[in-house]
C-alpha positions in Angstrom: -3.7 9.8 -13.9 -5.0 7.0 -16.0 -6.4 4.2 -13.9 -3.6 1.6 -15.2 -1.0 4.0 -14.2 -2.3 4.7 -10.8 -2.2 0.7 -10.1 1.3 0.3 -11.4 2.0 3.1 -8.9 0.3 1.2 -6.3 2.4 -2.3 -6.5 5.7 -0.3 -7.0 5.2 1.9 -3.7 3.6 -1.1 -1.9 6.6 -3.7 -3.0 9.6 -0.7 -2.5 8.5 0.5 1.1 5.3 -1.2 2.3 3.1 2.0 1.7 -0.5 1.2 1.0 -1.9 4.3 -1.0 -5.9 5.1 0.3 -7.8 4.1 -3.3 -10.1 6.9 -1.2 -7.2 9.7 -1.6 -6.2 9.5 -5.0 -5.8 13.4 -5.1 -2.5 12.6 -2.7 -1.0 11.3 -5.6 -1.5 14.6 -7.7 -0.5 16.7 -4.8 3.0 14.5 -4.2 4.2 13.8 -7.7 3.2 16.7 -9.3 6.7 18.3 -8.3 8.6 15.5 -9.0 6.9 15.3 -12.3 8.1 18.9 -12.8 11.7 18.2 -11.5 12.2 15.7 -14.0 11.1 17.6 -17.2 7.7 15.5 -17.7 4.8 17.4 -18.9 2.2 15.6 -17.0 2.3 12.7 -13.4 1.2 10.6 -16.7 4.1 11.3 -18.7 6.0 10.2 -15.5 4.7 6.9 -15.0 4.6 5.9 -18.4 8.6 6.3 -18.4 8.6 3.9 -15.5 6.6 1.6 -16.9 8.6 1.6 -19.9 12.2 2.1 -18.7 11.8 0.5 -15.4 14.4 3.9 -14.3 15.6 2.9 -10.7 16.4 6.2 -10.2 12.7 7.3 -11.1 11.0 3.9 -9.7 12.7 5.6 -5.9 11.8 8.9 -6.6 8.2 8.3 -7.2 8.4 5.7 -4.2 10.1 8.4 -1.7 7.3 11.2 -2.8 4.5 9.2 -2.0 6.0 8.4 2.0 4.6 10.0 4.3 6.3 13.2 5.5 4.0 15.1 8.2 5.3 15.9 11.3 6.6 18.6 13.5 8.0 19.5 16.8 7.1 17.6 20.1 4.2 16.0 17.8 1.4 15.6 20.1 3.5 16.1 23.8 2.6 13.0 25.7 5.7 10.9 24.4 8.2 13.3 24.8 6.7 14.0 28.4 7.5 10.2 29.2 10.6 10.1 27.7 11.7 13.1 30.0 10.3 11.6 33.1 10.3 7.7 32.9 12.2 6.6 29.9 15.6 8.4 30.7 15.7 8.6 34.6 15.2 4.4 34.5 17.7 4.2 31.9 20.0 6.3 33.2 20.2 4.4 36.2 21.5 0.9 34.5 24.6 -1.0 36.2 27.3 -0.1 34.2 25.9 3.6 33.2 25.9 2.0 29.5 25.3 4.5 26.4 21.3 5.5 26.4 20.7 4.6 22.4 17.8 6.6 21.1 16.2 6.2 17.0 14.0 8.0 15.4 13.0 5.8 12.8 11.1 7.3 9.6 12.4 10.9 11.0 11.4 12.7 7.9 12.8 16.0 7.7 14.0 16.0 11.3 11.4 17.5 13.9 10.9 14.5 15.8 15.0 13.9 16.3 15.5 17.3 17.1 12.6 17.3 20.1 14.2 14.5 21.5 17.9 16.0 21.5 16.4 19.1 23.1 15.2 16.9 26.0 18.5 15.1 26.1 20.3 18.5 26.1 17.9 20.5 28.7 17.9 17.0 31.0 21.6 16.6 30.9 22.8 17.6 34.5 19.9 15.3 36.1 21.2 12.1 34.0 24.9 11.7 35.9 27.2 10.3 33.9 25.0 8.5 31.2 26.1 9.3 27.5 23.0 9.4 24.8 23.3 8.6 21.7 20.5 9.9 19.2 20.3 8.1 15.8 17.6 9.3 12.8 16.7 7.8 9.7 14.4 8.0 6.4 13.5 6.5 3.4 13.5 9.4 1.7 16.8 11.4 0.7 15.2 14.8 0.4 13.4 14.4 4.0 16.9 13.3 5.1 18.8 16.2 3.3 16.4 19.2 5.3 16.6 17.1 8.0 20.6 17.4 8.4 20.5 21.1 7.0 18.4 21.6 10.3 16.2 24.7 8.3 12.5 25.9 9.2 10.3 28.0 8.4 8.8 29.8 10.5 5.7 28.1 10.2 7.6 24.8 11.0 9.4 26.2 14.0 6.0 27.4 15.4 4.4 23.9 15.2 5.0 22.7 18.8 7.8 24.7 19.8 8.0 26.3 22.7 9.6 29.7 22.1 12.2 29.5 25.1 13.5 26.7 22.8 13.2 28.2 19.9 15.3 30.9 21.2 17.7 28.4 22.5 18.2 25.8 20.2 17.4 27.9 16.9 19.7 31.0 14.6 17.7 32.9 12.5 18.8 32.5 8.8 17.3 34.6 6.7 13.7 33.9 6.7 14.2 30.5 7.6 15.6 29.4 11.5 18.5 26.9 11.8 19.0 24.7 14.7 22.3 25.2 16.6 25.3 23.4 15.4 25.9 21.6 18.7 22.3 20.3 18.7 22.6 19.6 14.8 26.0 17.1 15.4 25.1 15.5 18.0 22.5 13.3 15.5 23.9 10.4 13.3 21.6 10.0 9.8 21.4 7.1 7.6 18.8 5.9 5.0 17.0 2.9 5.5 14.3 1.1 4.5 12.0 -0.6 7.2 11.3 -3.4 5.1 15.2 -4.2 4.8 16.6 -5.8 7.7 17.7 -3.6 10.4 19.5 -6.0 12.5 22.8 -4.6 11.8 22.0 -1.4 13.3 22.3 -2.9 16.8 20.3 -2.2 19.5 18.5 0.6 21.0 16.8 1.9 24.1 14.0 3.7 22.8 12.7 3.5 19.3 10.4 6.4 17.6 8.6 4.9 14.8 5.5 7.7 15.0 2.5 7.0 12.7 4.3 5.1 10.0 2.8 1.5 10.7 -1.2 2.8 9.8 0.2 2.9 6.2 1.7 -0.4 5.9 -1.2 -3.6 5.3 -1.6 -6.5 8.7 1.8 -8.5 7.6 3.9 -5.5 6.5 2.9 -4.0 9.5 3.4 -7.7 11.4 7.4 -8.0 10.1 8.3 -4.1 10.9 7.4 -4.1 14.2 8.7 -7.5 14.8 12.3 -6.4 13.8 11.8 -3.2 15.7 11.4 -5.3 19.0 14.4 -7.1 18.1 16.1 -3.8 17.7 15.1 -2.9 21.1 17.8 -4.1 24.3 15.2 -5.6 26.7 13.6 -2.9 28.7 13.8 -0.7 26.3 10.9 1.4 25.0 8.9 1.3 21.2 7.0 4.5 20.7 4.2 4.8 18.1 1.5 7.0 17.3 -1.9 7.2 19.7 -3.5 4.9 17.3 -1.3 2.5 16.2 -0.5 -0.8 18.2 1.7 -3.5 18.8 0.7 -6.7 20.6 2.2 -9.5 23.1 3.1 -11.8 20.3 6.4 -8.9 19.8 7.5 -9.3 23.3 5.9 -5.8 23.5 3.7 -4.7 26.3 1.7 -0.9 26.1 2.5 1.5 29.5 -0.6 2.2 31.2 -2.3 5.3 30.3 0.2 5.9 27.6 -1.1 5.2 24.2 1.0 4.0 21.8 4.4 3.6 24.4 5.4 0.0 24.6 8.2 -1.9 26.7 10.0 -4.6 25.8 9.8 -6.8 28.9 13.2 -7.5 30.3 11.7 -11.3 31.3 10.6 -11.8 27.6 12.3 -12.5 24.3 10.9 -10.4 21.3 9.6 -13.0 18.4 10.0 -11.6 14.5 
C-alpha cells in the first residue's frame, strides 16, 4: 500500500471507531483487507483505497473500518474473569432486594466466544441463583463478527480454544465439520451493532460489562470517553471487566478488585463521571 493511502486509512479507522493502527504493524493491514479487497472485485488493497478516496463509498469507508477491528478472541479467554463472575459477581448480585434482572454485556463480542462463556456459566449456575433472571446482551462493530457470532458455528480449532470438553459436549451439535452451539444457549443472547464511540446511553444499564482488550487500541481520550460511558452504563455496584492490562481509574467512579486485574466496581457510594 502506497504510504498516502495507508494514512487516509489511518484517519478513516481512527475517526469511524477510535482504532489506532500500530505504524509498527503495517503488514496487519495486508493481512485484514486483502479479503475484503477480493470481495469487492479490486485487484489490489490499493485499488481499494483509491475508490474510497475517490468516491467516499459509505458502504466501502465501513467495510474497510470493520476489517481493521480487532477480532481475536475465544472461549473463557484467559479464565480468571469468568472464575469471578461465577463466584463473586453473580452470587452478590443475585442476592439484591427485589431479586431484579442480573443484566450482563459483552461489549465488542466479536464473533461470539466471550458471550457464549458467560451464558454457559449463567446456564450451569442456574439452580444456585434462586429466582434471579439474567439477561445476556452482545454487541459489535462489525456485521460479519456479529453474523458468525448469531450463527453460533466453530471450528474445531475455535471450539478447542478454552473449552472444556464436558461443555463442549453439552452446549455444542456437531455440524458437519464445524460445531454449533445449542439453540437454547444460542436464544437466550440479544445482538445489536454498536459503535463505542456513539452514545450508549440508551441501552440502559447493566450489571456487569465485558469490554475485553478493546480500550489498548483506542489513543488516552478515546480511551478516556469509552470507559466513561461504560461506567455510566453500569447500575452502581455493578462490575466493568477489561483485559489484564488495560485500566480504568478513580476519576470513572471505577475502583479495580484486589488481586483481579483488569475487574473493576462501580462503587455503590460513588457517581460515575463521563
Amino acid at each position: 500500500m502506497t504510504p498516502a493511502n495507508e494514512e487516509v486509512l489511518r484517519r478513516l479507522v481512527h475517526g469511524r471507531s477510535g482504532i489506532v493502527i500500530d505504524r509498527a504493524k503495517s503488514y496487519a493491514i495486508e493481512s485484514a483487507l486483502s479479503p475484503v479487497a477480493r470481495r469487492e472485485n479490486f485487484g489490489s488493497i490499493d485499488e481499494l483505497m483509491n475508490t474510497i478516496r475517490e468516491r467516499r463509498d459509505e458502504r466501502l469507508m465501513w467495510a474497510v473500518t470493520e476489517a481493521m477491528s480487532p477480532q481475536e478472541t475465544q472461549f473463557f479467554r484467559d479464565s480468571s474473569p469468568f472464575a469471578v463472575v461465577r463466584d463473586v459477581m453473580l452470587p452478590k448480585l443475585a442476592g439484591r432486594p427485589g431479586d431484579p434482572p442480573i443484566k450482563i454485556w459483552s461489549a465488542a463480542c466479536a464473533t461470539g466466544q466471550e458471550i457464549y462463556s458467560l451464558a454457559m456459566i449463567a446456564d450451569e449456575d442456574r439452580p444456585k441463583l434462586g429466582s434471579a433472571k439474567i439477561e445476556l446482551f452482545a454487541s459489535d462493530l462489525s456485521e460479519a463478527a456479529l453474523a458468525k457470532a448469531q450463527a453460533g458455528l466453530y471450528t474445531q480449532f475455535e471450539v478447542q480454544r478454552g473449552l472444556p470438553i464436558k461443555l463442549m459436549l453439552r452446549y455444542f451439535q456437531r455440524d458437519g465439520e464445524m460445531w454449533q452451539v445449542a439453540p437454547n444457549l444460542r436464544q437466550v443472547v440479544r445482538w445489536k451493532r454498536i459503535n463505542l464511540l456513539a452514545d450508549i446511553s440508551a441501552l440502559g444499564q447493566f450489571d456487569i460489562i465485558f469490554c475485553r482488550y478493546v480500550t489498548g487500541y483506542f489513543d488516552e481520550a478515546t480511551r478516556a470517553k469509552v470507559l466513561g460511558r461504560m461506567a455510566l452504563s453500569l447500575r452502581e455496584g455493578g462490575y466493568l471487566v477489561l483485559g489484564a492490562d488495560e485500566q480504568a481509574d478513580a476519576q470513572q467512579g471505577l475502583t479495580r478488585l484486589v488481586g483481579q486485574p483488569g475487574v473493576y466496581l462501580r462503587e455503590e457510594s460513588q457517581r460515575a463521571v463521563a
